[in-house]
C-alpha positions as CSV (number, residue, x, y, z in Angstrom):
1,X,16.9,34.7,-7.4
2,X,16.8,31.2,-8.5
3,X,14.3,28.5,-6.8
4,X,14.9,24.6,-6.3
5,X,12.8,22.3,-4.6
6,X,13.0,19.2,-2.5
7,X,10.4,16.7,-1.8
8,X,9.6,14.9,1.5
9,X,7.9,11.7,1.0
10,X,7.5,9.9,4.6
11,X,6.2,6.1,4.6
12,X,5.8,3.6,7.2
13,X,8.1,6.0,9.2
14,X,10.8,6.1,7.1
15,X,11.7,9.1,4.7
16,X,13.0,9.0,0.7
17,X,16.2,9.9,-0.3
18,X,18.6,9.3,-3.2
19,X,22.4,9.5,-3.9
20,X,23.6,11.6,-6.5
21,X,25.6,10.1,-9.5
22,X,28.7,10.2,-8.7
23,X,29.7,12.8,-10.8
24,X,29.3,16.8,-10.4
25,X,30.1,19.4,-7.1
26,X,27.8,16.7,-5.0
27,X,28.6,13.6,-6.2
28,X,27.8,10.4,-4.1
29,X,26.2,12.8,-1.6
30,X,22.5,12.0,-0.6
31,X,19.3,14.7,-0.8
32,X,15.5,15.2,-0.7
33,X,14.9,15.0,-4.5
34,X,14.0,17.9,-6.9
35,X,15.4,20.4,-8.8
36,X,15.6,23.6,-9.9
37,X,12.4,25.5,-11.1
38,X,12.5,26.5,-14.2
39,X,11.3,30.0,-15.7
40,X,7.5,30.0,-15.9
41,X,7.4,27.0,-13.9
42,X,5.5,27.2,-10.3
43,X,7.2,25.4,-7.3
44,X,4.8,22.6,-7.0
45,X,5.1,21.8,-10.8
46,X,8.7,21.8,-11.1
47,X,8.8,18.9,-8.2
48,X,6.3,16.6,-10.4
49,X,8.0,17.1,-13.3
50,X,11.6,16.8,-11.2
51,X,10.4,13.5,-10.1
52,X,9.0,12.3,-13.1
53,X,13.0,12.9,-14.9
54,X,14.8,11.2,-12.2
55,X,12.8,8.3,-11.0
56,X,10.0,8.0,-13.9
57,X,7.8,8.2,-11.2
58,X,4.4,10.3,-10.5
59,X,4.0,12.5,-7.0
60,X,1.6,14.8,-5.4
61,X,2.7,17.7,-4.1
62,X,1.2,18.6,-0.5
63,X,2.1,21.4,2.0
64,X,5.1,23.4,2.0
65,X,7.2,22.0,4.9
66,X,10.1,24.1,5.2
67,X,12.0,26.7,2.9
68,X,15.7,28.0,3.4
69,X,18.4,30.5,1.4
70,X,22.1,29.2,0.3
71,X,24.5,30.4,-2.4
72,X,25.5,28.4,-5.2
73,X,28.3,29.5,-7.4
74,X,27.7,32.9,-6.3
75,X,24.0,32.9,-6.8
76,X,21.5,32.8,-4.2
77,X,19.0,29.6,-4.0
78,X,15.7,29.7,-2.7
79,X,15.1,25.9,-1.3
80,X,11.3,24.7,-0.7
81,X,10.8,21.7,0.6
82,X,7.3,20.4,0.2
83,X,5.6,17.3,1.6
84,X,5.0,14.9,-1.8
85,X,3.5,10.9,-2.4
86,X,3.8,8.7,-4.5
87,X,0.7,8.5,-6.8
88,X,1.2,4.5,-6.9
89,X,2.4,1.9,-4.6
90,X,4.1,-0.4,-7.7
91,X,6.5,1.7,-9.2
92,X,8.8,0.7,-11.5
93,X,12.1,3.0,-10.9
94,X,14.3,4.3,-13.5
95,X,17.3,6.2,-12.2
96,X,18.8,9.3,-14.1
97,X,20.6,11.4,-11.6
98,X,21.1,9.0,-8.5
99,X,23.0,5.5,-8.0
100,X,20.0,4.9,-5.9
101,X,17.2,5.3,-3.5
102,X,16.5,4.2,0.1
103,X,13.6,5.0,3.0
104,X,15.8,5.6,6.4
105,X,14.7,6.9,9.5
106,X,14.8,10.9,9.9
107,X,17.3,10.5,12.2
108,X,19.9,8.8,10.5
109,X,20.0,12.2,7.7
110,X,22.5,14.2,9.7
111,X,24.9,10.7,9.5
112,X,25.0,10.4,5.8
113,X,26.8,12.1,3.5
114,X,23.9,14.6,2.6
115,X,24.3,17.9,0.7
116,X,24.6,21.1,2.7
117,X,21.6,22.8,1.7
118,X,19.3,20.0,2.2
119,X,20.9,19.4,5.9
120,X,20.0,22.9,6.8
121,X,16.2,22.6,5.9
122,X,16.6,19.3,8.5
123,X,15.4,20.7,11.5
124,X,11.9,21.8,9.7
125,X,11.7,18.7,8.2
126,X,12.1,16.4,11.2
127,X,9.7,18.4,13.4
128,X,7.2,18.0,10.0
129,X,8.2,14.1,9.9
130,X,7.5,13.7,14.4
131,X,4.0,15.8,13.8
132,X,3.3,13.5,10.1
133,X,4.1,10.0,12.9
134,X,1.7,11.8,15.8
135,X,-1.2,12.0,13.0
136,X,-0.9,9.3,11.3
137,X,-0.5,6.8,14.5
């Protein structure tokens, strides 16, 4: 079974996303970011390294927040999604798979044109994103 990953990173209530290039089966559809994981490769290292390719930008990788099964031209995906942040607050973005980025309010992901798999991890996620706002108030 093949693995991907998505990362969660939550600031100032608001959580990260990007918009795919607009080119491929998703194209112009938002996500969590990440990947697939690679052979050899653990979960938690494939989103660092997943992160570092499409935004040039360095994470940490926190608790596993919510994980979920879909097929994918006829293979079945393991998703994990995993709480991550941003390892500095000046970041100098480079895009390689998305048109851009944005910080929106959790509740505004099931309005967007987000992928499929990543709108069916959304219900773990946005009870992890109200307990992260309790926490952290």
């Amino acid at each position: 079974m093949k693995i991907s990953v998505a990362g969660i990173a939550v600031i100032d209530s608001l959580v990260f996303i990007a918009r795919r290039l607009n080119i491929g089966q998703m194209a112009g559809r938002w996500e969590f970011p990440g990947g697939k994981v690679e052979e050899g490769e653990n979960p938690e290292d494939a989103l660092k390294r997943e992160y570092k390719e499409e935004f040039n930008v360095d994470i940490s990788v926190g608790r596993e927040i919510a994980t979920g099964f879909f097929t994918h031209n006829d293979s079945k995906v393991k998703l994990i999604a995993y709480e991550v942040r941003f390892n500095k607050d000046d970041i100098n973005w480079i895009l390689t798979e998305h048109s851009e980025i944005n910080w929106v309010p959790i509740n505004n992901i099931p309005k967007d044109n987000f992928v499929d798999s990543d709108l069916m991890l959304y219900n773990d996620i946005r009870r992890f994103y109200e307990n992260f706002n309790e926490n952290n108030k």
